[in-house]
C-alpha positions in Angstrom: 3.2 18.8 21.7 6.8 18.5 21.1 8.0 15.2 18.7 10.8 13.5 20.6 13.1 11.7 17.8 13.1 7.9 19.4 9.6 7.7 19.7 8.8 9.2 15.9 11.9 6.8 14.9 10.2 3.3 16.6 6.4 4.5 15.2 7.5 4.6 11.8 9.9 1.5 12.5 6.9 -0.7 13.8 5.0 0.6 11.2 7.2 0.1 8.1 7.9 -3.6 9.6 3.8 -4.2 9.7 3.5 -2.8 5.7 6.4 -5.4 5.3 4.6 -8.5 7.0 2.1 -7.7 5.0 3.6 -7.5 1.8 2.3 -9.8 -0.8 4.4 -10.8 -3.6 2.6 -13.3 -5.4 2.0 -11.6 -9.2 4.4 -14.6 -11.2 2.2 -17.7 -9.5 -1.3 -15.9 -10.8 -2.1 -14.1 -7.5 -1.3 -10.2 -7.0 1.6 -8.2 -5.5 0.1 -5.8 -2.8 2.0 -3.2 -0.6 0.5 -1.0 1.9 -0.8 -1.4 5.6 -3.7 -1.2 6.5 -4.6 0.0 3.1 -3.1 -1.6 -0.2 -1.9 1.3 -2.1 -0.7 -0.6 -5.2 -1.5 -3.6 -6.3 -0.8 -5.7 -9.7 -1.4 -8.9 -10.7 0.4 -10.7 -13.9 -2.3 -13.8 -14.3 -5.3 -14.2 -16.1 -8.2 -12.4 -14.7 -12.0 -14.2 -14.9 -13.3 -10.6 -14.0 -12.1 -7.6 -16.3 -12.8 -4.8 -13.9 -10.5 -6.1 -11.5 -7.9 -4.5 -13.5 -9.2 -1.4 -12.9 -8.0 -1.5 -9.3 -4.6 -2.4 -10.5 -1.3 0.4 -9.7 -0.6 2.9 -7.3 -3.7 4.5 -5.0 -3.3 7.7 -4.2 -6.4 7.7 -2.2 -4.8 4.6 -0.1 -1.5 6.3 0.1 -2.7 9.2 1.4 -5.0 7.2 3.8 -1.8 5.1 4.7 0.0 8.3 5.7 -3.0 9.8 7.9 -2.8 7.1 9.6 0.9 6.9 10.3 0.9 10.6 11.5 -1.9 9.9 13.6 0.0 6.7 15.2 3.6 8.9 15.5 1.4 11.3 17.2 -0.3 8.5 19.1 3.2 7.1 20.1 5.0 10.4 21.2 2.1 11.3 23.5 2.1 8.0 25.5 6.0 8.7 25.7 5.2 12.4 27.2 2.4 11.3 29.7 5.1 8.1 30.5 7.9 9.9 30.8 6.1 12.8 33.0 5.0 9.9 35.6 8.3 8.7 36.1 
């Protein structure tokens, strides 16, 4: 299957705009700052913890990351195949 550029262009568009509606940037009022959709793949938190081994969590995820990306390659693959079959039908 060939990738066609508008299509791979609005997949990653919709999807950078849902990792950005989903941004959380509440580390200075005691809450964390996450980024990453569906997956957070870094998260940090300034405030006082009650559990310790939540900081383990804290930083960049590779494992998320690399989830995150699968994911978008599956979707711009997802997207550019509906625009093959829609475009073919037309």
């Amino acid at each position: 299957m060939k990738l066609k550029t508008i299509p791979t262009i609005s997949a990653i568009s919709v999807y950078l705009i849902f990792t950005l509606l989903t941004f959380e940037n509440n580390a200075n009022s005691d809450g964390f700052t996450k980024l990453g959709f569906p997956f957070s793949f870094y998260v940090y938190s300034e405030g006082k913890l009650t559990d310790p081994t939540l900081a383990y969590g804290f930083g960049f995820s590779v494992r998320h990351f690399i989830i995150d990306m699968i994911i978008l390659t599956i979707f711009v693959f997802l997207i550019n195949f509906v625009a093959n079959k829609w475009k073919k039908q037309i």
